[in-house]
DSSP file (Angstrom, degrees, kcal/mol; ACC not computed):
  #  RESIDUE AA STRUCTURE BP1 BP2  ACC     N-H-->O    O-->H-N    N-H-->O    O-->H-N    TCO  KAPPA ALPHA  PHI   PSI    X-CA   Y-CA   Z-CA
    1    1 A X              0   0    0      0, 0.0     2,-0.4     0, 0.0     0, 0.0   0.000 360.0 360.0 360.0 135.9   37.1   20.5    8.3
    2    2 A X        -     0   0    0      1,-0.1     3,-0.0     3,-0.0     0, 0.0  -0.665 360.0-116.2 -81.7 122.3   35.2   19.7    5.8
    3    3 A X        -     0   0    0     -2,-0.4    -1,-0.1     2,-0.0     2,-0.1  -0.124  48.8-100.7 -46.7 139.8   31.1   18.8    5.9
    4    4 A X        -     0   0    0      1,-0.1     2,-0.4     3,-0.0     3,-0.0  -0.523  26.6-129.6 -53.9 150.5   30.4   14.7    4.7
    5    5 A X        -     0   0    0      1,-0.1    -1,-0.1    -2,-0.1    -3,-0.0  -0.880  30.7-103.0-123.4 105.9   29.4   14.4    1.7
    6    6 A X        -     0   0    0     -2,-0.4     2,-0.3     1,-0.1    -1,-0.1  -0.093  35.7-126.4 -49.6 157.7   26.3   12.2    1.8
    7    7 A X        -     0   0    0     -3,-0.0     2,-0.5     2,-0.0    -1,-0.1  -0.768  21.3-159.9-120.9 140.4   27.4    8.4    0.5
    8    8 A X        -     0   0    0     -2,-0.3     3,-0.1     3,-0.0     2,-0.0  -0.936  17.1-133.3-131.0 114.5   24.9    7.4   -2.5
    9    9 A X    >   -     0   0    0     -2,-0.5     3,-1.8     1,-0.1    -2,-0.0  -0.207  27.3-101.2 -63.2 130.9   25.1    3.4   -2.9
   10   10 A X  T 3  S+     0   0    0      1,-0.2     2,-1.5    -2,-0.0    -1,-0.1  -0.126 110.3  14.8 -41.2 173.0   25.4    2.0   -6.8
   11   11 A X  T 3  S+     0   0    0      1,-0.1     2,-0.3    -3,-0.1    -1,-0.2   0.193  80.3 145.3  34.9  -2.7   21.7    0.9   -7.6
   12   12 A X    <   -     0   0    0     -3,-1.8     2,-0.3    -2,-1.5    -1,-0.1  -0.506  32.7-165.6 -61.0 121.7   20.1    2.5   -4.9
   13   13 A X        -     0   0    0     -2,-0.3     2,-0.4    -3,-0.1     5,-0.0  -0.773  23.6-124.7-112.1 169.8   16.8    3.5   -6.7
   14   14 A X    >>  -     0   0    0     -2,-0.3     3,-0.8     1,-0.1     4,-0.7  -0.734  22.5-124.3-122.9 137.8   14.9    5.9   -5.0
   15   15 A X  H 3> S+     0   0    0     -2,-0.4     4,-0.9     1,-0.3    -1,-0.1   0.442 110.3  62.9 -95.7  22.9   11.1    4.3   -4.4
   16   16 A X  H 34>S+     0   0    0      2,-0.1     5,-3.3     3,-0.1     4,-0.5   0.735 106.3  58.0-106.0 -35.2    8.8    7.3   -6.1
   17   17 A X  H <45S+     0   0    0     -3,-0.8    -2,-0.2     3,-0.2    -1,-0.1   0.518 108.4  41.3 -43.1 -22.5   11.2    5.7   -9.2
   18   18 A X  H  <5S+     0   0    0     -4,-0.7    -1,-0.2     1,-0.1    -2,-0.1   0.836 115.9  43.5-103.7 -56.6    9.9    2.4   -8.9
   19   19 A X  T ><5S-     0   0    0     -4,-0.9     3,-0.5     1,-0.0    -2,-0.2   0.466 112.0-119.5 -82.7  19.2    6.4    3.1   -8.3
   20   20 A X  T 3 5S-     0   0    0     -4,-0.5    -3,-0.2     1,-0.2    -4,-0.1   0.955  77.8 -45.3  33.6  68.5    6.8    5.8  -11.4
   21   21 A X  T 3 <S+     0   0    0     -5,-3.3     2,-0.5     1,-0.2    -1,-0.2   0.255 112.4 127.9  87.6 -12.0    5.7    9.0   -8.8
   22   22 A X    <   +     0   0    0     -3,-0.5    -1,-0.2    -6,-0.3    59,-0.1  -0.620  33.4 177.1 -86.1 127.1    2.5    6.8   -7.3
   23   23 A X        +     0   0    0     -2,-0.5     2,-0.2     2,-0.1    -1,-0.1   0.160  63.9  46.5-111.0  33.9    2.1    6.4   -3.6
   24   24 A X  S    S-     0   0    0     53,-0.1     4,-0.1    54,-0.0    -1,-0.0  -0.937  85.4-112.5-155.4 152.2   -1.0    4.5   -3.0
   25   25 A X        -     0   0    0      2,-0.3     3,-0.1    -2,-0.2    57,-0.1   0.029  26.5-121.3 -86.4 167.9   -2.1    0.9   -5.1
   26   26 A X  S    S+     0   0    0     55,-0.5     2,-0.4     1,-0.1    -1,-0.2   0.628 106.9  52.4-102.8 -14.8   -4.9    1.3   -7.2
   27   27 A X        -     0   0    0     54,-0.2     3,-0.4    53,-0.0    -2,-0.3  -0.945  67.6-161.6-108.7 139.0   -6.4   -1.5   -5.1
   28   28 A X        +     0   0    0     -2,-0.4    52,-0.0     1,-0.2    -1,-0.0  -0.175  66.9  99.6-106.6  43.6   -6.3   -1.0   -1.2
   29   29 A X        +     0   0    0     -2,-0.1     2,-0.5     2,-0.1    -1,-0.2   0.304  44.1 112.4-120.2  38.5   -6.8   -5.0   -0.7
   30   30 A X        -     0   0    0     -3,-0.4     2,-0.1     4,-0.1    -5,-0.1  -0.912  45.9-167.6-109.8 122.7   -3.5   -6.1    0.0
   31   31 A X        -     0   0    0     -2,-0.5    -2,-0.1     4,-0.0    34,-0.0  -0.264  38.6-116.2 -89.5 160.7   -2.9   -7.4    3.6
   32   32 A X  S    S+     0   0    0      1,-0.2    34,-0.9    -2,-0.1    33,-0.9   0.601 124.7  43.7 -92.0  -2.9    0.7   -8.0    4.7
   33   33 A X  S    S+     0   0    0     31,-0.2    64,-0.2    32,-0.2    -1,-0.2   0.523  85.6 124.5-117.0  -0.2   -0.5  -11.9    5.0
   34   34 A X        -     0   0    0     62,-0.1     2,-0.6    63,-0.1    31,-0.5  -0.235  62.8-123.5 -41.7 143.6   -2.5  -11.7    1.5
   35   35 A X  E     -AB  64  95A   0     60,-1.1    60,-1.4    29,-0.2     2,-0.4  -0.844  22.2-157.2 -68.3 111.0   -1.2  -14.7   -1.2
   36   36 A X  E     -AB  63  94A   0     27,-2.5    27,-1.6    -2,-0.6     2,-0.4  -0.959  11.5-178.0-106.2 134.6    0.1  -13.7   -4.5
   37   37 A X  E     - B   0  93A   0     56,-3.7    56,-1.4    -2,-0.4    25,-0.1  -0.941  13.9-146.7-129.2 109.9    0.1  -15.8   -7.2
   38   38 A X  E     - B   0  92A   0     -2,-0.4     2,-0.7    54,-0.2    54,-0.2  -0.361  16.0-138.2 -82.6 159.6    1.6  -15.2  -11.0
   39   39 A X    >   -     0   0    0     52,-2.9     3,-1.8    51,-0.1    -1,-0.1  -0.809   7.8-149.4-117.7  88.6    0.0  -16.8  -13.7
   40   40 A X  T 3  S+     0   0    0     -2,-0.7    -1,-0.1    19,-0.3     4,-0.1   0.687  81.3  81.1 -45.1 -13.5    2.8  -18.1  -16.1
   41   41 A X  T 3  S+     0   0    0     50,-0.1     2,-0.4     2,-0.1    -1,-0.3   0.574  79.8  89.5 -73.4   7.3    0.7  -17.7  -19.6
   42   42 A X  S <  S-     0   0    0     -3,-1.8     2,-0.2    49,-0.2    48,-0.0  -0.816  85.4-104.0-118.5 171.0    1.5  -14.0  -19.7
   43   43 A X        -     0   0    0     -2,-0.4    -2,-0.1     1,-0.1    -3,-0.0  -0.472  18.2-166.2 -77.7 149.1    4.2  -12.4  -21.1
   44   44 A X    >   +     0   0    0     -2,-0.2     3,-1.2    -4,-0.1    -1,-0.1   0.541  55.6 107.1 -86.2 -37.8    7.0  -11.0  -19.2
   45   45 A X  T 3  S+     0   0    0      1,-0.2     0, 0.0     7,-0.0     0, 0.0  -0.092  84.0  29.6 -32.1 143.6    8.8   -8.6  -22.0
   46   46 A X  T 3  S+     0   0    0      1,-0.2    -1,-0.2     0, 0.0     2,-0.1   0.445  87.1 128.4  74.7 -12.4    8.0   -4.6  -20.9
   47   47 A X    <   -     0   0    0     -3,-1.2    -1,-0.2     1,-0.1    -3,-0.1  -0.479  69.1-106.8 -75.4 152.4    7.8   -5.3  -17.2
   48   48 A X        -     0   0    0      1,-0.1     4,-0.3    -2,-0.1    -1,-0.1  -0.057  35.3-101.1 -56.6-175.1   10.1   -3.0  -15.0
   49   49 A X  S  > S+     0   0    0      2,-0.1     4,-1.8     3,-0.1     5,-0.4   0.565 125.1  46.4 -95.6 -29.3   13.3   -4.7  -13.5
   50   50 A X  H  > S+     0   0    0      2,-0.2     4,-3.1     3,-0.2     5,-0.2   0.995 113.9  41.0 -69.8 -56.0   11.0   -4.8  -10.1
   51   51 A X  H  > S+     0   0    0      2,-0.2     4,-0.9     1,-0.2    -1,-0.2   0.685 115.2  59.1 -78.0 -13.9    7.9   -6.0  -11.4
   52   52 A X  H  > S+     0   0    0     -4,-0.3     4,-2.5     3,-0.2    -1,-0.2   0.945 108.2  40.0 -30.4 -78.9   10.2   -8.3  -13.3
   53   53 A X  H  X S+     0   0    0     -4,-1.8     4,-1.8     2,-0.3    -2,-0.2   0.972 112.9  56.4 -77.0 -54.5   11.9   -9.9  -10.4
   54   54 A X  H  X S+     0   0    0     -4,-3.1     4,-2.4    -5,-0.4     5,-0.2   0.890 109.9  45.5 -33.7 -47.1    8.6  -10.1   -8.4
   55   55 A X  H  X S+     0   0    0     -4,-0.9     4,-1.5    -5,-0.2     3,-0.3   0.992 106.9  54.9 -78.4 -63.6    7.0  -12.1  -11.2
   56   56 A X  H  X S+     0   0    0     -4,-2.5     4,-0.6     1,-0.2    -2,-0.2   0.691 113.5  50.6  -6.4 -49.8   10.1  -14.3  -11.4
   57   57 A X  H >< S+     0   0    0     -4,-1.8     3,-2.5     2,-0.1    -1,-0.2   0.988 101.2  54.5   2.0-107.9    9.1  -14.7   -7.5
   58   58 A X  H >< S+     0   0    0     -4,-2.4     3,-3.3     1,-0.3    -2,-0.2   0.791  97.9  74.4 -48.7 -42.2    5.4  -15.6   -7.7
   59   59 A X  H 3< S+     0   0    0     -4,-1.5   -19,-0.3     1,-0.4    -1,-0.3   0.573  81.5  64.1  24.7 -96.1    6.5  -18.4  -10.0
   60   60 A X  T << S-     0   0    0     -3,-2.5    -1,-0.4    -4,-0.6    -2,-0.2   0.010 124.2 -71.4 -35.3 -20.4    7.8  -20.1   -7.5
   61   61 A X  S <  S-     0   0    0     -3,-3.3     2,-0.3   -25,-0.1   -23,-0.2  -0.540  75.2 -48.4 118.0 160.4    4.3  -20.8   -5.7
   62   62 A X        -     0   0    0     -2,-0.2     2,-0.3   -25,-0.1   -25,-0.2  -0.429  58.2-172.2-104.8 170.1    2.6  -18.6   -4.0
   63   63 A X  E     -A   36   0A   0    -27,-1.6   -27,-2.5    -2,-0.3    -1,-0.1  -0.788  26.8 -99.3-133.5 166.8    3.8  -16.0   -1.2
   64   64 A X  E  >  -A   35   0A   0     -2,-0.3     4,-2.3   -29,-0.2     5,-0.3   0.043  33.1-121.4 -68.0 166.2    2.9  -13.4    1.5
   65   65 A X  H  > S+     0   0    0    -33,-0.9     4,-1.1   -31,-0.5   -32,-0.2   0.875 122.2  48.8 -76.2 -40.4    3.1   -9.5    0.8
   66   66 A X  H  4 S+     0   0    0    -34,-0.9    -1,-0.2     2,-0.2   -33,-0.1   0.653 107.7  49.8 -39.8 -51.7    5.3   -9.4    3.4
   67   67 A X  H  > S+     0   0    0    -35,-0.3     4,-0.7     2,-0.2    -2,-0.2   0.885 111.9  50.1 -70.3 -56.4    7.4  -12.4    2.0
   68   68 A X  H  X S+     0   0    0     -4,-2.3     4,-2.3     1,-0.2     5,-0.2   0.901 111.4  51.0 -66.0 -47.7    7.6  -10.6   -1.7
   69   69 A X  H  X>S+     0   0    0     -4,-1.1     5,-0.9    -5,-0.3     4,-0.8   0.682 112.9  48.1 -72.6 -13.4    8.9   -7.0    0.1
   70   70 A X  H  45S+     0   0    0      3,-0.2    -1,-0.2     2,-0.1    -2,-0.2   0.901 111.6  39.1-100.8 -16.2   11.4   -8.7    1.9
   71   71 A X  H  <5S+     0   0    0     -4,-0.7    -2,-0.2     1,-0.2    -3,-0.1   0.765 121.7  51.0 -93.1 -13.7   13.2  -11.0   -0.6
   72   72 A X  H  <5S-     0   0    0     -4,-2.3    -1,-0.2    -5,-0.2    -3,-0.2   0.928 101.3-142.9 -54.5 -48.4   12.6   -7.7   -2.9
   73   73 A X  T  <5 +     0   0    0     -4,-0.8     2,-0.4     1,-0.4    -3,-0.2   0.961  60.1 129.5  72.1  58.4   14.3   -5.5    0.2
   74   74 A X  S   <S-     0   0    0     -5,-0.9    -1,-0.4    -6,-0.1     2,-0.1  -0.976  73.1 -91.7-131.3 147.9   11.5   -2.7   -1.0
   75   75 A X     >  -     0   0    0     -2,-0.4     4,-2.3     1,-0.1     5,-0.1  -0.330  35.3-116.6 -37.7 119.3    9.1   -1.1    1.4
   76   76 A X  H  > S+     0   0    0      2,-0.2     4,-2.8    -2,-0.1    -1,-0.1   0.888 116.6  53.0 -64.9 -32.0    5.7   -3.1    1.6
   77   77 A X  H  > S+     0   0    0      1,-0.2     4,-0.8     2,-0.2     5,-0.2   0.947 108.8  49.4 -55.2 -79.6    3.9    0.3    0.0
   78   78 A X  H  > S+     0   0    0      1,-0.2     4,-2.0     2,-0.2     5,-0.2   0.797 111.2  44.2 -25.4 -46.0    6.2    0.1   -2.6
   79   79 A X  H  X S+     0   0    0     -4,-2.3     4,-3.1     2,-0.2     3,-0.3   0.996 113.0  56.7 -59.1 -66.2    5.5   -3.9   -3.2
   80   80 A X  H >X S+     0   0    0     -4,-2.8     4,-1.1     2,-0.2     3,-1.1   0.696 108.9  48.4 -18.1 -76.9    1.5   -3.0   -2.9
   81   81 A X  H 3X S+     0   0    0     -4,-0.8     4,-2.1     1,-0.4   -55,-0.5   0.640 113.7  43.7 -33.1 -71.1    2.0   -0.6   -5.7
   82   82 A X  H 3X S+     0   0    0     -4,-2.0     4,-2.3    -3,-0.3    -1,-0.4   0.720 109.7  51.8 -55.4 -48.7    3.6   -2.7   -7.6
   83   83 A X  H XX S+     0   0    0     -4,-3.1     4,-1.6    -3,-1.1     3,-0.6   0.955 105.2  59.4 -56.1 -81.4    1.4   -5.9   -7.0
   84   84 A X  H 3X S+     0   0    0     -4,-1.1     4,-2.1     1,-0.3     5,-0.3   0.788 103.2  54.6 -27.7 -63.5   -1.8   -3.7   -8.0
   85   85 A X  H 3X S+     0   0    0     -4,-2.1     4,-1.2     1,-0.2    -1,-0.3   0.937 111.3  41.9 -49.8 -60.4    0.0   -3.1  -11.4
   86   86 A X  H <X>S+     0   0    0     -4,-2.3     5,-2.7    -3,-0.6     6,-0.9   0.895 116.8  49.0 -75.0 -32.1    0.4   -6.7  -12.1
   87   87 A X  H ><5S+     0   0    0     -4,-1.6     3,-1.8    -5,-0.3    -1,-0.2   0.981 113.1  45.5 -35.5 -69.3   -3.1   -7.6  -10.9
   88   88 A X  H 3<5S+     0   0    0     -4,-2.1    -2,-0.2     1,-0.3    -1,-0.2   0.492 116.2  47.2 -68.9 -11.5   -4.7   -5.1  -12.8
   89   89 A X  H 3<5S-     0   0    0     -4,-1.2    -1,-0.3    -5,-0.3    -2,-0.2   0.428 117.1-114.0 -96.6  -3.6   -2.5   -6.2  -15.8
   90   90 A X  T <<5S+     0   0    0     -3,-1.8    -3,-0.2    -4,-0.9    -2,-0.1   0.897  87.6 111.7  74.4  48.5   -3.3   -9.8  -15.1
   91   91 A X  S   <S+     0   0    0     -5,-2.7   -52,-2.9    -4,-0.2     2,-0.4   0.767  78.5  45.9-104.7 -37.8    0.0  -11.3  -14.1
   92   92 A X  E     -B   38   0A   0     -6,-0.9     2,-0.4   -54,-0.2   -54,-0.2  -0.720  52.1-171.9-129.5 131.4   -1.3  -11.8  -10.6
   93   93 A X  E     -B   37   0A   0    -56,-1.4   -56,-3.7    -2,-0.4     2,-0.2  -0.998   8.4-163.9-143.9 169.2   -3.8  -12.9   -8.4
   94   94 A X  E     -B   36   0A   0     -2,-0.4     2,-0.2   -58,-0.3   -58,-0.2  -0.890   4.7-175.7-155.9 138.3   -4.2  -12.6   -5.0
   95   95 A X  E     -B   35   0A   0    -60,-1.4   -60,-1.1    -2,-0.2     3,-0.2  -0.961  35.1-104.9-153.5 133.0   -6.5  -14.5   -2.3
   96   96 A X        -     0   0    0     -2,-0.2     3,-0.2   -62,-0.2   -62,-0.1  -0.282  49.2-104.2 -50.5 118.2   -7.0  -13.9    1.6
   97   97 A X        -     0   0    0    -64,-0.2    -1,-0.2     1,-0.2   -63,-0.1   0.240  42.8 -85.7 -78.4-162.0   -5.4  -16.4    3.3
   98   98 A X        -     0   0    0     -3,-0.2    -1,-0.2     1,-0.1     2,-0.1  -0.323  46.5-123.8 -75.8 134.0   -7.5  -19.3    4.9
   99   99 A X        -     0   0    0     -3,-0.2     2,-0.4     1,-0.1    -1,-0.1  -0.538  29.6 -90.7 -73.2 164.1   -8.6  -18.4    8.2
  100  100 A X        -     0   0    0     -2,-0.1     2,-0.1     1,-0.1    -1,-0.1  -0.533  44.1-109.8 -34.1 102.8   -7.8  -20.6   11.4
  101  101 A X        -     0   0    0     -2,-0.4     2,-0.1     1,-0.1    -1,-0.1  -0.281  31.2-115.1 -52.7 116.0  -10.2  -23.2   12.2
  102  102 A X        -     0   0    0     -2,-0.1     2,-0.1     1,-0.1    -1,-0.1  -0.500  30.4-122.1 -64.2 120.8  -12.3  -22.6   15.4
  103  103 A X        -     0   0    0     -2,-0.1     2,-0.3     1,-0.1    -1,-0.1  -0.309  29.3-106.6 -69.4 154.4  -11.6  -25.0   18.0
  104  104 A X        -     0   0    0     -2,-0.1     2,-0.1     1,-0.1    -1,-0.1  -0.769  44.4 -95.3 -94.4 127.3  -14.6  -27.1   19.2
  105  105 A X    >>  -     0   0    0     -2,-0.3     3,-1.9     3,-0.1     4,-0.9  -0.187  26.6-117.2 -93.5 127.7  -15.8  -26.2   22.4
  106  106 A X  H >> S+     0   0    0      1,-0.3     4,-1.6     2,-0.2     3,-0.6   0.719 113.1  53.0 -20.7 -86.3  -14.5  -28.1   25.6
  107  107 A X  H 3> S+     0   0    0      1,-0.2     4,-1.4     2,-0.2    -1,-0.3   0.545 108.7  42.9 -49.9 -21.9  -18.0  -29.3   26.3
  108  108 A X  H <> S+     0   0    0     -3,-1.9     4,-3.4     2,-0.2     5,-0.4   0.936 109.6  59.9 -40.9 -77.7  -18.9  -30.9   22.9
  109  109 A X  H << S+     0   0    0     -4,-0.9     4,-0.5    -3,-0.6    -2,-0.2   0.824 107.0  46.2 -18.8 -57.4  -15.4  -32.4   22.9
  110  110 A X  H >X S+     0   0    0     -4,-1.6     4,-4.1     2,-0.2     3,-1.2   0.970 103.7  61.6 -80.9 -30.4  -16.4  -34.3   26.5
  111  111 A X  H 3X S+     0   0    0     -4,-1.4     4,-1.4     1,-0.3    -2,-0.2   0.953 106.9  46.2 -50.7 -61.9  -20.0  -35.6   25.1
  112  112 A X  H 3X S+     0   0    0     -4,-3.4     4,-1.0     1,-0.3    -1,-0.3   0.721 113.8  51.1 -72.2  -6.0  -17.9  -37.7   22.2
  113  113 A X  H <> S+     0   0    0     -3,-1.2     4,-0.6    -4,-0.5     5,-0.3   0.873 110.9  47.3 -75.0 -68.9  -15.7  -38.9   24.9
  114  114 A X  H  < S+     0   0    0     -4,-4.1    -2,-0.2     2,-0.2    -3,-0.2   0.711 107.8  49.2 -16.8 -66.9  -18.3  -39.8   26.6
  115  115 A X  H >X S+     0   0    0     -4,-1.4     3,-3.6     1,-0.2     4,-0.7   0.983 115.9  50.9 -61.9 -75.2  -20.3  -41.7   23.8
  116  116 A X  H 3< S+     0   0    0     -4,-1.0     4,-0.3     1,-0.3    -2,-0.2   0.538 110.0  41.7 -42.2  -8.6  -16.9  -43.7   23.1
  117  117 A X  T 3< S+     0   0    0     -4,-0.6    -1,-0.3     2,-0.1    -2,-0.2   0.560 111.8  58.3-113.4  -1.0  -16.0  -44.9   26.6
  118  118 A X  T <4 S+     0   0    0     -3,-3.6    -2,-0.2    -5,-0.3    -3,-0.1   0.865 112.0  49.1 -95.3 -87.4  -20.3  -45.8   27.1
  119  119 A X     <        0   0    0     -4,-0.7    -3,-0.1     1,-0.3    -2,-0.1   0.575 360.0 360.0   1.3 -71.8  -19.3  -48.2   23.6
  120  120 A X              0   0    0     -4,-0.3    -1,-0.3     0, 0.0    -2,-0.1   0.432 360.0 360.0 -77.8 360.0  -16.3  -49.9   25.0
């Protein structure tokens, strides 16, 4: 019997290929809940087929880090990578998303209750 003979998929690109040999972003501020946003005035010619379709993406409005690496089907270090080049090339920006509003504390909350049934 013969060993299998590993199965190698059409188009499978291999993800040191993608980020051309780099494994860490040239910016470390990307959050899996960061916002990316393209900025259509630049040109698109000379992008990879990744950073291509990413910017083709961002377009759209903007989306999570998370969001971009999944409809990509890359590894979110790969996407980082890749986002840092288009930042640093100006394609992209990127903004922390909004925090959560801090709820108002119970006792506050009964004082206007308060004022408003002493009114009526």
């Amino acid at each position: 019997m013969t060993p299998a003979v590993p199965r190698r998929d059409k188009g499978l690109v291999r993800p040191y290929v993608v980020t051309e040999g780099r494994s860490h972003p040239t910016r470390n501020t990307f959050d899996l809940v960061t916002l990316v946003m393209a900025h259509d005035d630049r040109p698109l010619d000379g992008l990879s087929p990744e950073k291509y379709r990413l910017m083709e993406l961002c377009l759209g409005g903007a989306l999570s880090v998370a969001e971009i690496a999944g409809y990509l089907q890359l590894p979110v270090s790969v996407t980082k990578v890749l986002l840092s080049d288009l930042v640093d090339s100006g394609h992209l920006s990127t903004r922390a998303p909004i925090p959560s509003a801090r709820l108002p504390e119970a006792q506050i909350l009964q004082e206007v209750l308060d004022g408003l049934r002493a009114r009526l």
